[in-house]
MOPAC internal coordinates of N, CA, C and O (Angstrom, degrees):
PM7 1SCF
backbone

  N    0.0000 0     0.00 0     0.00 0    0    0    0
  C    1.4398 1     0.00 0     0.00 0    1    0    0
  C    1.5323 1   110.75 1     0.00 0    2    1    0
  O    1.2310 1   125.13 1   146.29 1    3    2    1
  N    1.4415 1   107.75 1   -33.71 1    3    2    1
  C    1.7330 1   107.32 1  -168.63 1    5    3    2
  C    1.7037 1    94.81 1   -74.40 1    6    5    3
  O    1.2310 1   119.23 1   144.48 1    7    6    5
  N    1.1472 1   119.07 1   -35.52 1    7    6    5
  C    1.7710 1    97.25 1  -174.22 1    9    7    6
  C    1.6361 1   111.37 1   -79.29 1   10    9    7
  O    1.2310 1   125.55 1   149.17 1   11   10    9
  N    1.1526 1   106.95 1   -30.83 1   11   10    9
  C    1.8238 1    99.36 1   168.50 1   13   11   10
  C    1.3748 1   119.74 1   -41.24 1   14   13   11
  O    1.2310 1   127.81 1   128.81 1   15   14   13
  N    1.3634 1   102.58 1   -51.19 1   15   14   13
  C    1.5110 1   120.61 1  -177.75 1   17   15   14
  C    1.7625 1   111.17 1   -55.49 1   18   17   15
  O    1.2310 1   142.32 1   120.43 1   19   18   17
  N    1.2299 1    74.27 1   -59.57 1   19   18   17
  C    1.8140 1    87.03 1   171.18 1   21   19   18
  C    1.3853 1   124.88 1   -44.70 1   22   21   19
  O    1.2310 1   115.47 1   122.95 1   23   22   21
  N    1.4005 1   126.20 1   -57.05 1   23   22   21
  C    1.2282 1   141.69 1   167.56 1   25   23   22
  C    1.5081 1   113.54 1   -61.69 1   26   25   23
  O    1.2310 1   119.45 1   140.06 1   27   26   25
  N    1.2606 1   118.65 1   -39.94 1   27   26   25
  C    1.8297 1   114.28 1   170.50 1   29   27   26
  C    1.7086 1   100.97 1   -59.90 1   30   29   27
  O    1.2310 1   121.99 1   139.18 1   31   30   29
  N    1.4480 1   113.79 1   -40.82 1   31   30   29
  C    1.5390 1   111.90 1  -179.05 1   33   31   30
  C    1.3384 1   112.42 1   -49.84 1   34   33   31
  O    1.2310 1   131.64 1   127.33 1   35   34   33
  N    1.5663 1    95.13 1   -52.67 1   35   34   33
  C    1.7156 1    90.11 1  -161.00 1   37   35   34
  C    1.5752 1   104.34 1   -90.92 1   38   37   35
  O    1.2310 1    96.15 1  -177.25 1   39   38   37
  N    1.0870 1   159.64 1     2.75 1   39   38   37
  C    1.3682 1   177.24 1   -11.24 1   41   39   38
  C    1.8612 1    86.59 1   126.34 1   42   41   39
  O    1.2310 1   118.59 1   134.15 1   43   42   41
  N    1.5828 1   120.29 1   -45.85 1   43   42   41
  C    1.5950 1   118.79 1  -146.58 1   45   43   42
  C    1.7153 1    83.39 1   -94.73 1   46   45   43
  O    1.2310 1   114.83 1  -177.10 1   47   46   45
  N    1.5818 1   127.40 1     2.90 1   47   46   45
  C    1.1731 1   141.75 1  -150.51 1   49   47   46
  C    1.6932 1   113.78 1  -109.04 1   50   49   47
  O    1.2310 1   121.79 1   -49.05 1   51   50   49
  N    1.5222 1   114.18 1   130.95 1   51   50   49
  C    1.4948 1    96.69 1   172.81 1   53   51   50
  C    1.9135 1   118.95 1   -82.99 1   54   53   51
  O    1.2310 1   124.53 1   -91.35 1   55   54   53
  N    1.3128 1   108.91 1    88.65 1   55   54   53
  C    1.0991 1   120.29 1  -148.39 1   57   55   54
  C    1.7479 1    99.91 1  -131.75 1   58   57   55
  O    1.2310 1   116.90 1   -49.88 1   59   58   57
  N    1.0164 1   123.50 1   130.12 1   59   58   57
  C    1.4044 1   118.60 1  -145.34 1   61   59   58
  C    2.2897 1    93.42 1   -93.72 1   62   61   59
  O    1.2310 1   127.40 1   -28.57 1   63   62   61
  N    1.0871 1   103.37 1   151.43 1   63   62   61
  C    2.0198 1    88.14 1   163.13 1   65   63   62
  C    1.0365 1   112.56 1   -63.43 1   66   65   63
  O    1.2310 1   103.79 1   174.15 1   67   66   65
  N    1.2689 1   147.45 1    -5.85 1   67   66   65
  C    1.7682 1   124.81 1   168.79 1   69   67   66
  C    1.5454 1   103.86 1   -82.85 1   70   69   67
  O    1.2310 1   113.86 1   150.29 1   71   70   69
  N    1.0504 1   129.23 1   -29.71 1   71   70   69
  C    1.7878 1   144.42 1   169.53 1   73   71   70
  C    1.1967 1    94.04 1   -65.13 1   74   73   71
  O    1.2310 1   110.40 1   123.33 1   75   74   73
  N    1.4151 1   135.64 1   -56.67 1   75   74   73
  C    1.9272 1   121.15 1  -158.65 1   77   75   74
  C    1.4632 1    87.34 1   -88.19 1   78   77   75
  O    1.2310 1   113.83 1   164.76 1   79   78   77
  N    1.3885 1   129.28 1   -15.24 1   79   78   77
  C    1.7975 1   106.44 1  -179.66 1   81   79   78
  C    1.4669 1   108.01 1  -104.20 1   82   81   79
  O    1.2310 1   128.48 1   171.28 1   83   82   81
  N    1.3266 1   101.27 1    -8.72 1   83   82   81
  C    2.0060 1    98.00 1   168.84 1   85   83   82
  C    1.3185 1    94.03 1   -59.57 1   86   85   83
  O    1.2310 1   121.17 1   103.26 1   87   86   85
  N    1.5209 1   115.36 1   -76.74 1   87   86   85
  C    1.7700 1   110.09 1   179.02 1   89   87   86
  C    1.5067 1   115.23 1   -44.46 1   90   89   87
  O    1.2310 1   107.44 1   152.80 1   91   90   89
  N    1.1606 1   141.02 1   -27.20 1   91   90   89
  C    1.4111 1   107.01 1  -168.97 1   93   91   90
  C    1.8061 1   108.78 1   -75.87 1   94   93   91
  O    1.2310 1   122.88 1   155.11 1   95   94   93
  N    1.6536 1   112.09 1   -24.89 1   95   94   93
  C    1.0961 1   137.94 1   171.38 1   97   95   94
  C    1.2431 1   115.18 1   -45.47 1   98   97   95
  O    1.2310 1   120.79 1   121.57 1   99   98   97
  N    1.5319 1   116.10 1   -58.43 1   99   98   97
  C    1.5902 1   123.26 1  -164.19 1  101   99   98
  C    1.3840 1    96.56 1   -88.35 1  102  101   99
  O    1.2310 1   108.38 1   165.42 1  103  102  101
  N    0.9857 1   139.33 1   -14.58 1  103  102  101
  C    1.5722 1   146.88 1   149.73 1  105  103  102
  C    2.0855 1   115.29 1   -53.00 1  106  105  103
  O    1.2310 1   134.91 1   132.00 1  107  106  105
  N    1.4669 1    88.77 1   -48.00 1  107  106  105
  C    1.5600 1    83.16 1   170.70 1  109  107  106
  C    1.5070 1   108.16 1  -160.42 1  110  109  107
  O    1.2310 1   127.29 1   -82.43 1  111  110  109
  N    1.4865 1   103.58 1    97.57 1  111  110  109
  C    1.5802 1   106.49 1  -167.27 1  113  111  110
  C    1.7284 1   108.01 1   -66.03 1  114  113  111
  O    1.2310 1   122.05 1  -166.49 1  115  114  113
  N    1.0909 1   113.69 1    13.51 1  115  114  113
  C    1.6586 1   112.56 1   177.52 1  117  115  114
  C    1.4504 1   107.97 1   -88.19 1  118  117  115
  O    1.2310 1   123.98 1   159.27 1  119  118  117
  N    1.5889 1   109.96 1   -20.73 1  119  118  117
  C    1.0687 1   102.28 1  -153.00 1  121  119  118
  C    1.9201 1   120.32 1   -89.79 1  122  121  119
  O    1.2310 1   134.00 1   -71.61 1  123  122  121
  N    1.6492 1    90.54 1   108.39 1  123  122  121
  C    1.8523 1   105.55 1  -172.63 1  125  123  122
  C    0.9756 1   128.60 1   -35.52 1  126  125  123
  O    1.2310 1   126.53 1   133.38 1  127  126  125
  N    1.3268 1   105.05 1   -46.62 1  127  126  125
  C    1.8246 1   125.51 1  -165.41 1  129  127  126
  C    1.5986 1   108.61 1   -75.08 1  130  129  127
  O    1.2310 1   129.69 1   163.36 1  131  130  129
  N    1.9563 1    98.93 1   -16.64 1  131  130  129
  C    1.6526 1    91.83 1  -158.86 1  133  131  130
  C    1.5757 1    90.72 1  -107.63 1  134  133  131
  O    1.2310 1   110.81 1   175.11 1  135  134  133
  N    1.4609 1   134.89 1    -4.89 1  135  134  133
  C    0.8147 1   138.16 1  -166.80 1  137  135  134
  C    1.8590 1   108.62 1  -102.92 1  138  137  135
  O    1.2310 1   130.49 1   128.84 1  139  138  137
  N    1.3408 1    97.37 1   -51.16 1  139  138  137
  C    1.4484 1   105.19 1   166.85 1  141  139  138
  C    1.4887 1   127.98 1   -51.25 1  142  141  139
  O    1.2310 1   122.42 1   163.34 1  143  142  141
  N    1.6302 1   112.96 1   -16.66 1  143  142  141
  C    1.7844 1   147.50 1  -144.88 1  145  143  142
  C    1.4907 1    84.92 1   -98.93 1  146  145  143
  O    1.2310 1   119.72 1   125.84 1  147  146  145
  N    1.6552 1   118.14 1   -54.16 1  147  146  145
  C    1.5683 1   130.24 1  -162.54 1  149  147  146
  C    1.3075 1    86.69 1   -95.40 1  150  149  147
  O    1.2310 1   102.08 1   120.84 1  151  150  149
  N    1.2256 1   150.36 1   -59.16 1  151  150  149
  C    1.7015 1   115.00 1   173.53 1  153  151  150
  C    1.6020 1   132.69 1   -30.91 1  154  153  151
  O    1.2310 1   132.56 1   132.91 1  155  154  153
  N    1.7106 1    93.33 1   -47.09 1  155  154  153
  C    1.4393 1    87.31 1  -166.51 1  157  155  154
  C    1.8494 1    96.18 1   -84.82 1  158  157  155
  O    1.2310 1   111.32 1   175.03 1  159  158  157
  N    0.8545 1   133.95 1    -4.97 1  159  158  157
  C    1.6677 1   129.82 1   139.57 1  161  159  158
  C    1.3452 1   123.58 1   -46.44 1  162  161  159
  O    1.2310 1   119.04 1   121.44 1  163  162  161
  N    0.9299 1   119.45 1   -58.56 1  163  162  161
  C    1.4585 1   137.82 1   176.29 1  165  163  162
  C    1.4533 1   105.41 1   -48.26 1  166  165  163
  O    1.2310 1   118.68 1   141.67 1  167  166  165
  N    1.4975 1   120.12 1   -38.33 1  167  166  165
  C    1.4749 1   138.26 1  -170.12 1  169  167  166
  C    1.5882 1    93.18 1   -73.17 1  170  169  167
  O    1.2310 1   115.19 1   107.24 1  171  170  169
  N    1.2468 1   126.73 1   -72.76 1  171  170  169
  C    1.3386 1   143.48 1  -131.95 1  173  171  170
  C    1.7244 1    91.37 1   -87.83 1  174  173  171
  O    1.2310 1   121.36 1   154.55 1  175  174  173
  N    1.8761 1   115.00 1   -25.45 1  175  174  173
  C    1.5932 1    88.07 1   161.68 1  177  175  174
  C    1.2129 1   117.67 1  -116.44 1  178  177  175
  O    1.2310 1   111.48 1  -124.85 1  179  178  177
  N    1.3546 1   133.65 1    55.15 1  179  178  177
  C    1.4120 1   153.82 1  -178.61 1  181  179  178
  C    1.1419 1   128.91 1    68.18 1  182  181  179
  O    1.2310 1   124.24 1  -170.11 1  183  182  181
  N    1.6666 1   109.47 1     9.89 1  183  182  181
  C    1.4028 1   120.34 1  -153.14 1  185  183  182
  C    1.5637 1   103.92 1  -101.46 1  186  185  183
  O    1.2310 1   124.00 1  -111.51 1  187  186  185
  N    1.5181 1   109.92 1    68.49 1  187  186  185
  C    1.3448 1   133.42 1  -164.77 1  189  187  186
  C    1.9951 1   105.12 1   -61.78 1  190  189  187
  O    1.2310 1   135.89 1   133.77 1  191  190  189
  N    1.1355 1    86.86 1   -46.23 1  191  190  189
  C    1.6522 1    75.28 1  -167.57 1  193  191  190
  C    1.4528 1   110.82 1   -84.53 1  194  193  191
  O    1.2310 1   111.51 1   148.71 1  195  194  193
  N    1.1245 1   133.60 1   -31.29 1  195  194  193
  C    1.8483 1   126.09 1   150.96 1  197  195  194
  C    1.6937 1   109.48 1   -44.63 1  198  197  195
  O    1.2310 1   119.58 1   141.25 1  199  198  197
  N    1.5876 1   118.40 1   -38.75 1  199  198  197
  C    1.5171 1    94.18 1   176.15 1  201  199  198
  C    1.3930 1   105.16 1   -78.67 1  202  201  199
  O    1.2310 1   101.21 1   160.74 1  203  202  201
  N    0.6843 1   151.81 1   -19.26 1  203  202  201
  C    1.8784 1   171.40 1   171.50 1  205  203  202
  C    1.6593 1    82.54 1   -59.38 1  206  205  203
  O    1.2310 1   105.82 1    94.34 1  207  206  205
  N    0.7387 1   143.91 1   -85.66 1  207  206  205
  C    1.7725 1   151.77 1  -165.02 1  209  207  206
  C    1.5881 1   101.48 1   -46.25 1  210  209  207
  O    1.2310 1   123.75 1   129.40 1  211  210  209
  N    1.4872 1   110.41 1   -50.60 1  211  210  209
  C    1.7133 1   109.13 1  -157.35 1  213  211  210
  C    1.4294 1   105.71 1   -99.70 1  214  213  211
  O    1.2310 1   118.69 1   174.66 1  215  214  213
  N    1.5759 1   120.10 1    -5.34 1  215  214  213
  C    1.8207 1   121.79 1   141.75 1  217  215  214
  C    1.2230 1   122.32 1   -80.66 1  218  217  215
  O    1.2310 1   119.39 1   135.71 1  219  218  217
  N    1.1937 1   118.76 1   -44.29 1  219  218  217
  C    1.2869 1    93.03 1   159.40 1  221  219  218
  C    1.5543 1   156.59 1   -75.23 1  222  221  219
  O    1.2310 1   130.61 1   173.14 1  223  222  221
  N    1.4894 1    97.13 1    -6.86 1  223  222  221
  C    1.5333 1   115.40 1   167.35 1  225  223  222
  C    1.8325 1    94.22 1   -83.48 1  226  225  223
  O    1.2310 1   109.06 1   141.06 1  227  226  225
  N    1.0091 1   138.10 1   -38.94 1  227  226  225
  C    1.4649 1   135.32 1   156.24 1  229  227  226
  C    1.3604 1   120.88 1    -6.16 1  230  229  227
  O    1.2310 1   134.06 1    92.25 1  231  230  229
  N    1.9215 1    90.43 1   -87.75 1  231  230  229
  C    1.3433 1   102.46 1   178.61 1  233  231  230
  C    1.6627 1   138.78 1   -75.52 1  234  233  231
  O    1.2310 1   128.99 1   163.12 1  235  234  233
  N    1.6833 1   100.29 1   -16.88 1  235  234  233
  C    1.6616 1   108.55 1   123.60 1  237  235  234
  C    1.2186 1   127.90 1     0.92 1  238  237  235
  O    1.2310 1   120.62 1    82.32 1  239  238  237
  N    1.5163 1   116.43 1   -97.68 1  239  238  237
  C    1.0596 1   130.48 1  -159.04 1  241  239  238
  C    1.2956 1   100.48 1   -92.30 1  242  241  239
  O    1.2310 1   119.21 1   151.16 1  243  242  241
  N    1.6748 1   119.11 1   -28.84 1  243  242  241
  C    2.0119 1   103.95 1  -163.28 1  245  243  242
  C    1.8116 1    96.29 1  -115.55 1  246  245  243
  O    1.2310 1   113.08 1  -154.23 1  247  246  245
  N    0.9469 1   130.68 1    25.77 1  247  246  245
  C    1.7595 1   114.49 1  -179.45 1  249  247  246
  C    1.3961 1   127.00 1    11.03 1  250  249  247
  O    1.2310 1   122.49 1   118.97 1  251  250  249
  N    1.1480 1   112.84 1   -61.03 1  251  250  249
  C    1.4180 1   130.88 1   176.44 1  253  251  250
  C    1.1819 1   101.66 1   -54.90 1  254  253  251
  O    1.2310 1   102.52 1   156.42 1  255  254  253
  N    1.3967 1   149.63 1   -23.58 1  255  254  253
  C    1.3723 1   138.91 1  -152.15 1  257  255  254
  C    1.4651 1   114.49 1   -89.44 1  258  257  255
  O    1.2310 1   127.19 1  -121.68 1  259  258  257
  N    1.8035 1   103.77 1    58.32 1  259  258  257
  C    1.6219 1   103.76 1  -150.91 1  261  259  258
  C    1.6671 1   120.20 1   -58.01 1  262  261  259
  O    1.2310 1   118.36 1  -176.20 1  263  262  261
  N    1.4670 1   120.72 1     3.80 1  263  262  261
  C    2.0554 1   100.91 1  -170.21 1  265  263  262
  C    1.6302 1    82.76 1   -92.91 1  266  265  263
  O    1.2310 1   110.51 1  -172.74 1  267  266  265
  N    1.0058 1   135.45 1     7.26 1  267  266  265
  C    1.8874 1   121.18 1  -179.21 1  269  267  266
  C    1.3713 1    94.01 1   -90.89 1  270  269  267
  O    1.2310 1   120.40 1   158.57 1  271  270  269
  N    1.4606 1   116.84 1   -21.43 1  271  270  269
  C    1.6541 1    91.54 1   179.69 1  273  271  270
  C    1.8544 1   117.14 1   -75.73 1  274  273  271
  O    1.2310 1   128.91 1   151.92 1  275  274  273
  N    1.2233 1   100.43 1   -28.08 1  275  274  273
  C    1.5212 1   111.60 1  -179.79 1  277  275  274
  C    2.3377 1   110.70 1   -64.86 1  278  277  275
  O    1.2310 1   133.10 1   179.92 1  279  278  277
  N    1.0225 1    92.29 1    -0.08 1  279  278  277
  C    1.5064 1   107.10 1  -170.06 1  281  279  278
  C    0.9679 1   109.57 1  -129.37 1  282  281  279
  O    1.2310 1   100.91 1   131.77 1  283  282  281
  N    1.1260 1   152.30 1   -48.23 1  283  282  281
  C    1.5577 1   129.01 1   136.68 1  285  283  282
  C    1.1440 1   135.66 1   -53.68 1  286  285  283
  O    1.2310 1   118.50 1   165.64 1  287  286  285
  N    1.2818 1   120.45 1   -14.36 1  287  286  285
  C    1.3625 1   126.73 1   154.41 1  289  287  286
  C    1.5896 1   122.20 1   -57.61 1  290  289  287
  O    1.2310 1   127.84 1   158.18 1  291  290  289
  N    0.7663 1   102.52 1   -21.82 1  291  290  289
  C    1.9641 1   119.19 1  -163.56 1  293  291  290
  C    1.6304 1    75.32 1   -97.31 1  294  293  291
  O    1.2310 1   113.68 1    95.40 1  295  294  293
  N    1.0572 1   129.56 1   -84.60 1  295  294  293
  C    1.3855 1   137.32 1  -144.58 1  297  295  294
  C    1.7479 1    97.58 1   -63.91 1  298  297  295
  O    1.2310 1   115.60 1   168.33 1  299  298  297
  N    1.3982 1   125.95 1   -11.67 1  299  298  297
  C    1.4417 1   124.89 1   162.32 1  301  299  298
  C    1.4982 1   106.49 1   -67.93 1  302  301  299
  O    1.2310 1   124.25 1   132.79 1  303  302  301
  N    1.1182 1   109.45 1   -47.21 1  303  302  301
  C    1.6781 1   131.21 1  -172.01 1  305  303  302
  C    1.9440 1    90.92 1   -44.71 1  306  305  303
  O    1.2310 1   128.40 1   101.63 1  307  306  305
  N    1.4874 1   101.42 1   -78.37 1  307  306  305
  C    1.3865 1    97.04 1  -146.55 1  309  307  306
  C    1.3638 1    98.56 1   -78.00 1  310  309  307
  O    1.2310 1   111.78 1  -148.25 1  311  310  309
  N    0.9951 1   133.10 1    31.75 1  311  310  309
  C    1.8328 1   131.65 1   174.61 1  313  311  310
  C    1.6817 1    86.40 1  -136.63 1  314  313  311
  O    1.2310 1   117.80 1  -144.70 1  315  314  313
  N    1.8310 1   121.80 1    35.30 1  315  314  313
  C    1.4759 1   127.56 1   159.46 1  317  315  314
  C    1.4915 1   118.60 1    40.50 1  318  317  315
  O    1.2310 1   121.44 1  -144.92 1  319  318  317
  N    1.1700 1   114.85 1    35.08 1  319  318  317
  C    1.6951 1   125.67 1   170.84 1  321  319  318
  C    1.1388 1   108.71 1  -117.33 1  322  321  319
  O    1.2310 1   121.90 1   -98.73 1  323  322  321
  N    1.2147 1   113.97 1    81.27 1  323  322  321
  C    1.6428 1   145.41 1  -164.90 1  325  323  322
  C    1.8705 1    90.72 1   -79.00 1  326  325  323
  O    1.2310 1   102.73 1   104.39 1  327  326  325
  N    0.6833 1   149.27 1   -75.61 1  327  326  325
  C    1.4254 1   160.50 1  -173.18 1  329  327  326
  C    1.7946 1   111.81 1   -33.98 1  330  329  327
  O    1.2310 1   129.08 1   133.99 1  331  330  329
  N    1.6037 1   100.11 1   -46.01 1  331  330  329
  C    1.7532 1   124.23 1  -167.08 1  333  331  330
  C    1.6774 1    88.21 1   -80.44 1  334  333  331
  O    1.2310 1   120.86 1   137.35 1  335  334  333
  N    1.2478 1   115.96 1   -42.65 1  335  334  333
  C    1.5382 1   111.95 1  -163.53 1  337  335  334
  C    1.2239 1    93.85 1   -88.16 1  338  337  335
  O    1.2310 1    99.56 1    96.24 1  339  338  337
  N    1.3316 1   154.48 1   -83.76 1  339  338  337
  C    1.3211 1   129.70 1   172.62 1  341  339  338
  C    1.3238 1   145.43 1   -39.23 1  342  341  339
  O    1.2310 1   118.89 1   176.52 1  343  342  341
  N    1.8117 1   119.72 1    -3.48 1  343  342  341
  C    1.2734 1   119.75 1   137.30 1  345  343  342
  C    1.5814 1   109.19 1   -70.35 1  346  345  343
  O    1.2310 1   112.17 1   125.59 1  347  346  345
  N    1.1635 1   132.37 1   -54.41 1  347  346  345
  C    1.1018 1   135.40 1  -176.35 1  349  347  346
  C    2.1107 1   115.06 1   -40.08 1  350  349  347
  O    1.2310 1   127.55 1   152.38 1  351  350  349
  N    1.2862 1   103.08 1   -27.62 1  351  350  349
  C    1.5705 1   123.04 1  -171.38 1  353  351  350
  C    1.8273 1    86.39 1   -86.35 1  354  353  351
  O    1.2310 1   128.45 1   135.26 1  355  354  353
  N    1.3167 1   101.32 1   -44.74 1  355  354  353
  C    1.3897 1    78.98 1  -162.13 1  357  355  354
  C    1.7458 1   132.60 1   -77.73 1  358  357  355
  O    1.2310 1   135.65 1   158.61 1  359  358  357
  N    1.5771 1    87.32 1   -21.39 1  359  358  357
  C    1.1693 1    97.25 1   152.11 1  361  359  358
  C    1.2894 1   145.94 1   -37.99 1  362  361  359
  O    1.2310 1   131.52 1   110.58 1  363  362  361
  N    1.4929 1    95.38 1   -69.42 1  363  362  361
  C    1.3592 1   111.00 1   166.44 1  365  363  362
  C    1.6709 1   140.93 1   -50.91 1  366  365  363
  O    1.2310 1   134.75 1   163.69 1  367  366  365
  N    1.6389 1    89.07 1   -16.31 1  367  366  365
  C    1.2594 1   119.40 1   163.20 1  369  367  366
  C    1.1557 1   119.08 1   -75.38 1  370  369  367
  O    1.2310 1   108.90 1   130.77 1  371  370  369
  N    1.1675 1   138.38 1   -49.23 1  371  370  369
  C    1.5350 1   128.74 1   149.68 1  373  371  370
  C    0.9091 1   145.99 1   -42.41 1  374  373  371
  O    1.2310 1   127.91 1   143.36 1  375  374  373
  N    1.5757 1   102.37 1   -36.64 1  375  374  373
  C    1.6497 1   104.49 1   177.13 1  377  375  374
  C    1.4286 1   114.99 1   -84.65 1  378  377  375
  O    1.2310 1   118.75 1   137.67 1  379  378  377
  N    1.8008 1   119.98 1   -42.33 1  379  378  377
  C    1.2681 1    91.94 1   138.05 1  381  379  378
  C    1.3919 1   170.05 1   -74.70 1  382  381  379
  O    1.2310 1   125.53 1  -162.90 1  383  382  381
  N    0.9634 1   106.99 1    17.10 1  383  382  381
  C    1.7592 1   123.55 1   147.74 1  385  383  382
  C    1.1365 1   127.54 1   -83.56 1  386  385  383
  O    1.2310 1   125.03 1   166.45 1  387  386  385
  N    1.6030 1   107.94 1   -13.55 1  387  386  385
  C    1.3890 1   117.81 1   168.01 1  389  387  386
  C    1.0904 1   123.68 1   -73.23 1  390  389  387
  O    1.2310 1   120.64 1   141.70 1  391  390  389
  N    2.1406 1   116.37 1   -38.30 1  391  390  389
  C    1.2362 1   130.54 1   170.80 1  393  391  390
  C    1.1642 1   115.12 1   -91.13 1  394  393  391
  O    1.2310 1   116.74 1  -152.47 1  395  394  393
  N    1.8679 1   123.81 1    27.53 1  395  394  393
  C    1.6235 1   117.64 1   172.97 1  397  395  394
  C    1.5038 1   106.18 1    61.79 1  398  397  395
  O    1.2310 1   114.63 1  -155.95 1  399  398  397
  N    1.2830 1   127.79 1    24.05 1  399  398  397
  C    1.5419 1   126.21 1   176.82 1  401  399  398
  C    1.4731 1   109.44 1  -109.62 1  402  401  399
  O    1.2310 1   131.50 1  -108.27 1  403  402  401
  N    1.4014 1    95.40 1    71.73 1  403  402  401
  C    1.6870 1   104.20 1  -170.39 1  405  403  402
  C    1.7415 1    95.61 1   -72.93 1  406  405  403
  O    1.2310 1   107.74 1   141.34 1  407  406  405
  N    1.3129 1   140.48 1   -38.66 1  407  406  405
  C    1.6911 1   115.25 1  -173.33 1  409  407  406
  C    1.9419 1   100.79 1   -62.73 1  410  409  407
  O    1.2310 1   124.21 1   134.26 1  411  410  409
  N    1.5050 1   109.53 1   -45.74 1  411  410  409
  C    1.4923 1    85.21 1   170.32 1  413  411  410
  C    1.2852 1   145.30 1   -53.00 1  414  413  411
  O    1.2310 1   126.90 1   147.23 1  415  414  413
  N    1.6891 1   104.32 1   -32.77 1  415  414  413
  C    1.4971 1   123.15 1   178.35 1  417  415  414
  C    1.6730 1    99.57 1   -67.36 1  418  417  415
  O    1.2310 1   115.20 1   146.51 1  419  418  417
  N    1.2818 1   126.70 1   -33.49 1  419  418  417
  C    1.5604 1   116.80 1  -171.55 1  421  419  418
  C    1.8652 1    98.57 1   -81.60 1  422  421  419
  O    1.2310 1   122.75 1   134.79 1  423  422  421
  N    1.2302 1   112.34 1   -45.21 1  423  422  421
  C    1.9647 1   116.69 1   179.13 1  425  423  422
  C    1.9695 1    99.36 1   -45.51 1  426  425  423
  O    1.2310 1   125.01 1   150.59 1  427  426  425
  N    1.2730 1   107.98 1   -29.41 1  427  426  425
  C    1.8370 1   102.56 1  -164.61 1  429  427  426
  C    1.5197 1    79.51 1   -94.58 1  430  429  427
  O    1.2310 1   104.43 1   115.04 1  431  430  429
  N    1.2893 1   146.35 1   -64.96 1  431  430  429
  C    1.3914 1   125.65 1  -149.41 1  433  431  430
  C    1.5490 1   104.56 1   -67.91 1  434  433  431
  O    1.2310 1   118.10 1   141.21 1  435  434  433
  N    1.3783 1   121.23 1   -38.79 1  435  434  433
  C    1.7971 1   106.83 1   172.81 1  437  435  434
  C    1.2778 1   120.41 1   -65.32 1  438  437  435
  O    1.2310 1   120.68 1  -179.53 1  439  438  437
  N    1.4791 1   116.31 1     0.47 1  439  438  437
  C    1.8463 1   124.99 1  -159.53 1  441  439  438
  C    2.0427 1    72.72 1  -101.44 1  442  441  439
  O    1.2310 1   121.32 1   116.61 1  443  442  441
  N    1.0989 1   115.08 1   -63.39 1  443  442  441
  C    1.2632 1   115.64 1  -158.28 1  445  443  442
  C    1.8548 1   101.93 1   -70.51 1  446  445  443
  O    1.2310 1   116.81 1   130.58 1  447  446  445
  N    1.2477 1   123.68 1   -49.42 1  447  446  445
  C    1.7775 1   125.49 1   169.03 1  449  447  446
  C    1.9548 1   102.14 1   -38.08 1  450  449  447
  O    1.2310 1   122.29 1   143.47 1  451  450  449
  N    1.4023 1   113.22 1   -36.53 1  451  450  449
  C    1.3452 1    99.59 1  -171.34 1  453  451  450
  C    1.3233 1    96.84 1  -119.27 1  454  453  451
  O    1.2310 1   116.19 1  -163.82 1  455  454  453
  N    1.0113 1   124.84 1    16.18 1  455  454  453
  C    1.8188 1   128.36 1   145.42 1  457  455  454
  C    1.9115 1   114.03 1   -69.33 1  458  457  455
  O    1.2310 1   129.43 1   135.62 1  459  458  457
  N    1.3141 1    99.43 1   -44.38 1  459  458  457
  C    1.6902 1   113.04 1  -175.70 1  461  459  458
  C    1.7491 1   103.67 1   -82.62 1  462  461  459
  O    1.2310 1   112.45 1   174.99 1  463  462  461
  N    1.1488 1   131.86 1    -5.01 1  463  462  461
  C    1.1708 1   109.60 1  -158.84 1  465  463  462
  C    2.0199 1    95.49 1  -103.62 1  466  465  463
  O    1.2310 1   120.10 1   180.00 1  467  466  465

């Protein structure tokens, strides 16, 4: 209840989404969707190596949380660690096949086919 509250507060606030998803985070560091949410923020304002930090503390704690592997994988790519991002693909390849998420499992093997080539 206290972070709902919290977030209606700061919502009325000029408070940017990496600020309303730090809090929803430090409210409940489990939480995937809100953590994966501030990566791909982190992405979109160049701030590559905090999203690099907050997928991999992700997949840390959530494995299963297969579209973070397809996004740190990329972000291995363009910082030229061809090797890290295609372990990283392959991973992700397992686990979704593990969770029956065969369109994800096919998005990581073409991420990783044109990672190797």
């Amino acid at each position: 209840m206290f972070v709902h509250h919290k977030i209606l507060w700061m919502q009325g606030k000029d408070i940017s989404r990496v600020e309303r998803l730090k809090a929803f985070i430090e409210q409940n560091p489990a939480d995937a969707f809100s953590r994966h949410a501030l990566a791909m923020e982190f992405i979109k304002s160049g701030n590559e190596t905090a999203a690099r930090s907050e997928l991999e503390i992700l997949l840390d704690r959530d494995p299963g949380y297969v579209g973070s592997y397809y996004h740190l994988g990329k972000l291995f790519e363009r910082e030229g660690d061809l090797q890290q991002a295609a372990d990283t693909y392959k991973k992700g390849i397992l686990e979704a096949e593990r969770a029956g998420d065969r369109h994800a499992a096919n998005e990581l093997r073409a991420a990783l086919l044109n990672c190797e080539d």
